[in-house]
C-alpha positions as CSV (number, residue, x, y, z in Angstrom):
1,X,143.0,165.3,124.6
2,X,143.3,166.1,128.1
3,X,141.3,165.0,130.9
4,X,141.0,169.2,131.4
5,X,139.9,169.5,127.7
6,X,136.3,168.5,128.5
7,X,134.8,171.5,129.0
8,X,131.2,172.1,130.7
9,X,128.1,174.1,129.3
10,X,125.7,175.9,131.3
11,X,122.5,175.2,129.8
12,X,119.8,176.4,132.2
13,X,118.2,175.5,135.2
14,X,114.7,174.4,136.4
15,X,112.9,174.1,139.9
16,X,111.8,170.6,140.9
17,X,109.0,171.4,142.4
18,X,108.6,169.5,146.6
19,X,106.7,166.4,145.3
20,X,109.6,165.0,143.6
21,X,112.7,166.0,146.0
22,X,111.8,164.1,148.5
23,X,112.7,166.6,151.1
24,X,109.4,168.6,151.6
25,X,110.9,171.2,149.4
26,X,111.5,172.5,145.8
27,X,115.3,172.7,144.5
28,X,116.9,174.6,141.5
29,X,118.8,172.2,139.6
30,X,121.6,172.9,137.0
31,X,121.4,171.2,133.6
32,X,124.7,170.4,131.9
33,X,126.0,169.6,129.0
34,X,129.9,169.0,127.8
35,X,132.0,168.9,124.9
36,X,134.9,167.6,123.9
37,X,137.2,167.1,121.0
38,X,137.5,163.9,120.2
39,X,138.8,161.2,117.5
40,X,135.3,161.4,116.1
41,X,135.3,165.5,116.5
42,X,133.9,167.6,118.6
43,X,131.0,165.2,120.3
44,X,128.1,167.7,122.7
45,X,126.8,165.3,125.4
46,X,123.4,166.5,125.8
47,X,122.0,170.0,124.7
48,X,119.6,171.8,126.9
49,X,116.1,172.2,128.2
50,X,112.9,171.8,125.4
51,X,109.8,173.0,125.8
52,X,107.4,169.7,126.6
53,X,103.9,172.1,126.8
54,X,102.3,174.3,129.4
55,X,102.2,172.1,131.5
56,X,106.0,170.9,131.9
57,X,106.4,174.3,131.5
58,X,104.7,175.3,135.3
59,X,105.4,172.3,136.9
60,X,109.1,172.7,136.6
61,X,109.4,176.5,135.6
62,X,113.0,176.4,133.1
63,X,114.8,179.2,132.5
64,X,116.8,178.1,129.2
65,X,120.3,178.8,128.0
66,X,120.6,178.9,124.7
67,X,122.8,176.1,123.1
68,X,124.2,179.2,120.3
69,X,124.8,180.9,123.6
70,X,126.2,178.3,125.8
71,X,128.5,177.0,122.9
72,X,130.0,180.4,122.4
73,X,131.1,181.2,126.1
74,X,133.3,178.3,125.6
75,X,134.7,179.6,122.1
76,X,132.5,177.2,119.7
77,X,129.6,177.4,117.5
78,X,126.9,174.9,116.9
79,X,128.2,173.8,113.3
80,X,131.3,173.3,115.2
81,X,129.7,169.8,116.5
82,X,130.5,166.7,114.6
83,X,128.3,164.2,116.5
84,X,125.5,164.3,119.8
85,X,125.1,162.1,122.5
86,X,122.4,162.2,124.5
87,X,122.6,160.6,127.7
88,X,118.7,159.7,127.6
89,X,115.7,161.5,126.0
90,X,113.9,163.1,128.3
91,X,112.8,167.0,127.1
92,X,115.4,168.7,129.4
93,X,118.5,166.8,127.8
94,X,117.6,167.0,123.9
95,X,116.0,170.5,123.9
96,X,118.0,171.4,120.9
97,X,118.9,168.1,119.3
98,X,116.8,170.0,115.8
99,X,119.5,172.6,115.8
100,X,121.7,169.3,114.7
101,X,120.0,167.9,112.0
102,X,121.9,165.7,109.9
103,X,124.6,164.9,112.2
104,X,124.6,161.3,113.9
105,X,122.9,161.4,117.4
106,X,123.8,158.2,119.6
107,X,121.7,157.2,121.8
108,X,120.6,153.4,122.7
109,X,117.6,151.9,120.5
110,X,115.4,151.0,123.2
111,X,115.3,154.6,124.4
112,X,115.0,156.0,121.0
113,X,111.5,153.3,120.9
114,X,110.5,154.2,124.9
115,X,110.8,158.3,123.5
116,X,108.4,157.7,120.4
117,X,105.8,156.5,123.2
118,X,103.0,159.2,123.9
119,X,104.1,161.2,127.3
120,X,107.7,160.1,127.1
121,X,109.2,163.4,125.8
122,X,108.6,166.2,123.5
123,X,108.0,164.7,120.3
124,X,108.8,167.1,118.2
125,X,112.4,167.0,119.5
126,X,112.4,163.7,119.0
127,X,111.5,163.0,115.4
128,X,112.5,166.1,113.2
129,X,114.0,166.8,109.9
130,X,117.3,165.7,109.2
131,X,117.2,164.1,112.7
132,X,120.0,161.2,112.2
133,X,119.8,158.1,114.8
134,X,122.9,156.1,115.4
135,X,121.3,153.6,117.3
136,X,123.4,151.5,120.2
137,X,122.6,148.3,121.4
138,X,124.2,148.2,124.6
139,X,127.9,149.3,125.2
140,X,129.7,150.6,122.1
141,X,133.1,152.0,121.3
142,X,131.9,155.0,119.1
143,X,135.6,155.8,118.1
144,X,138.6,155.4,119.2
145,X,139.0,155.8,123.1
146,X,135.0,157.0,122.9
147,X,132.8,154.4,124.9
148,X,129.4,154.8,125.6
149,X,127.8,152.6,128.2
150,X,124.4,151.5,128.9
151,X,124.1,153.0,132.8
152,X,120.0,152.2,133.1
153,X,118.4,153.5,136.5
154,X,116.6,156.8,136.0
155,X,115.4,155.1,132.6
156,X,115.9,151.4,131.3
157,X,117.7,153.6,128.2
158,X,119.7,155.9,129.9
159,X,123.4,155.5,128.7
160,X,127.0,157.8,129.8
161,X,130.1,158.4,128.2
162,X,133.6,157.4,129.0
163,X,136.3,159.5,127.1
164,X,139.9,158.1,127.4
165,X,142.1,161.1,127.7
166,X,146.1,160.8,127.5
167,X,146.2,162.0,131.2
168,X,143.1,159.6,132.7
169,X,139.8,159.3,131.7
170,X,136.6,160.9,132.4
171,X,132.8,160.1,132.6
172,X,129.9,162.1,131.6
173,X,127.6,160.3,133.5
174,X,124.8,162.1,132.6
175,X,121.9,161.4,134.7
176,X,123.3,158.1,135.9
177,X,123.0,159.6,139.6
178,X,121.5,162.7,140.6
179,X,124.2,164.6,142.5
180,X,128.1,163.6,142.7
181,X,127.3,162.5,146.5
182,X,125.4,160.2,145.2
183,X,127.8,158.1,142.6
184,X,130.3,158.4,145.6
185,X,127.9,157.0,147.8
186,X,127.5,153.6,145.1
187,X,130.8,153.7,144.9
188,X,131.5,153.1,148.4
189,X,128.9,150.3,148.0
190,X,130.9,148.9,144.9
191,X,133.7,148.7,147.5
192,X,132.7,147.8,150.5
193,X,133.8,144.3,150.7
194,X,137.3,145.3,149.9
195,X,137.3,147.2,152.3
196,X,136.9,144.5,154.8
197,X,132.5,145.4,155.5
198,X,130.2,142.5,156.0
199,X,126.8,142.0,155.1
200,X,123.8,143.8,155.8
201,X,125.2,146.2,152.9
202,X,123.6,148.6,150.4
203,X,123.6,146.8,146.8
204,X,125.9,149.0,144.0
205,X,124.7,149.7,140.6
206,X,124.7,146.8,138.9
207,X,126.8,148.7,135.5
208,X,129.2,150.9,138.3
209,X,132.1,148.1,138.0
210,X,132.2,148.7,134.3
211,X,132.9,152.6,134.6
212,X,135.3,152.3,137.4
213,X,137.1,150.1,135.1
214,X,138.4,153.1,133.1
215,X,139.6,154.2,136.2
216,X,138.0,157.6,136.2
217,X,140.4,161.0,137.1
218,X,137.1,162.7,136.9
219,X,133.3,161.9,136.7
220,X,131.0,164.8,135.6
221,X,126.8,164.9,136.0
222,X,123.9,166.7,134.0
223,X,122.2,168.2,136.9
224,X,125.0,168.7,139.3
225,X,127.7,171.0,138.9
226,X,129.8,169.0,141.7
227,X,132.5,167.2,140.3
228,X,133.7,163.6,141.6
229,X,137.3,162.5,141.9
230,X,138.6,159.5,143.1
């Protein structure tokens, strides 16, 4: 696998309504997914936007694609999919986790216990038939060359994926950051001090030293269709 093997999926987009932009006004933000082929098979990080009642439904206004549809633009079909990561599970990353019953879905045990909570998620995308936990306790080497590291922030569970490709390596980070400005902006406050900047200094993720260990050629985000290079 190449690092330009990982391929993107367009899976809808929502508005996030002023209160939580922090800017005074709403934006429309992507949600992405990707797949790759893999030692494991073909792993799906993430799989689209689920319906979490009426009223997730107003307050952020989705306009879905279908995971059938989004997996066919890029030439595969949903039994196709050999394993699912999600990168944490809130509704708008697992909306259709039930169209993968029965094949392992990785995602870190605390998460998987935070989700069951009432108001979490969408339970019903949660806990379905043939729905097939492969729970993580912190970072794990899923196969070979496929890690998956705990990258908590927007939730104590949240987790991304490094894929070790024979030209570099790439992360799905998921929801790790918000926007590709914003991991380049952590990074810069990974390496500040090598770069010869004193204190007062902004304080990096505490996790970020671990990704930039792979030395990523490429670092990909779930609601940003910016991509960062080093």
């Amino acid at each position: 696998m190449r690092v330009d093997d990982v391929v993107r999926l367009d899976l809808g987009t929502f508005v996030r309504p002023a209160e939580e932009t922090g800017t005074g006004a709403p934006r429309v933000e992507h949600v992405l997914g990707y797949v790759a082929r893999t030692p494991a098979g073909v792993l799906l990080l993430d799989t689209g936007i689920g319906d979490a009642g009426a009223e997730a439904e107003g307050w952020y206004r989705p306009r879905r694609v279908p995971v059938e549809e989004a997996l066919a633009r890029v030439g595969l079909a949903v039994g196709e999919i050999d394993l699912v990561v999600n990168c944490h599970l809130h509704f708008d990353h697992i909306g259709a986790n039930p169209a993968f019953a029965g094949r392992p879905i990785h995602c870190q045990r605390g998460e998987l216990d935070a989700a069951r909570a009432v108001g979490y998620t969408a339970a019903d995308l949660v806990d379905f038939a043939g729905a097939r936990y492969e729970l993580l306790d912190g970072e794990a080497e899923i196969a070979p060359g496929v890690h998956v590291v705990p990258t908590p922030g927007h939730v104590a569970g949240h987790q991304s994926v490094v894929l070790e490709c024979d030209d570099g390596s790439v992360v799905l980070a998921g929801q790790a950051h918000d926007t590709a400005s914003a991991w380049s902006a952590d990074v810069l406050a990974e390496r500040a001090r090598s770069r010869g900047h004193t204190d007062p200094l902004p304080a990096a993720s505490p996790w970020l030293a671990r990704l930039l260990a792979f030395d990523p050629r490429r670092v990909v985000f779930a609601h940003d269709a910016a991509v960062w290079v080093p």
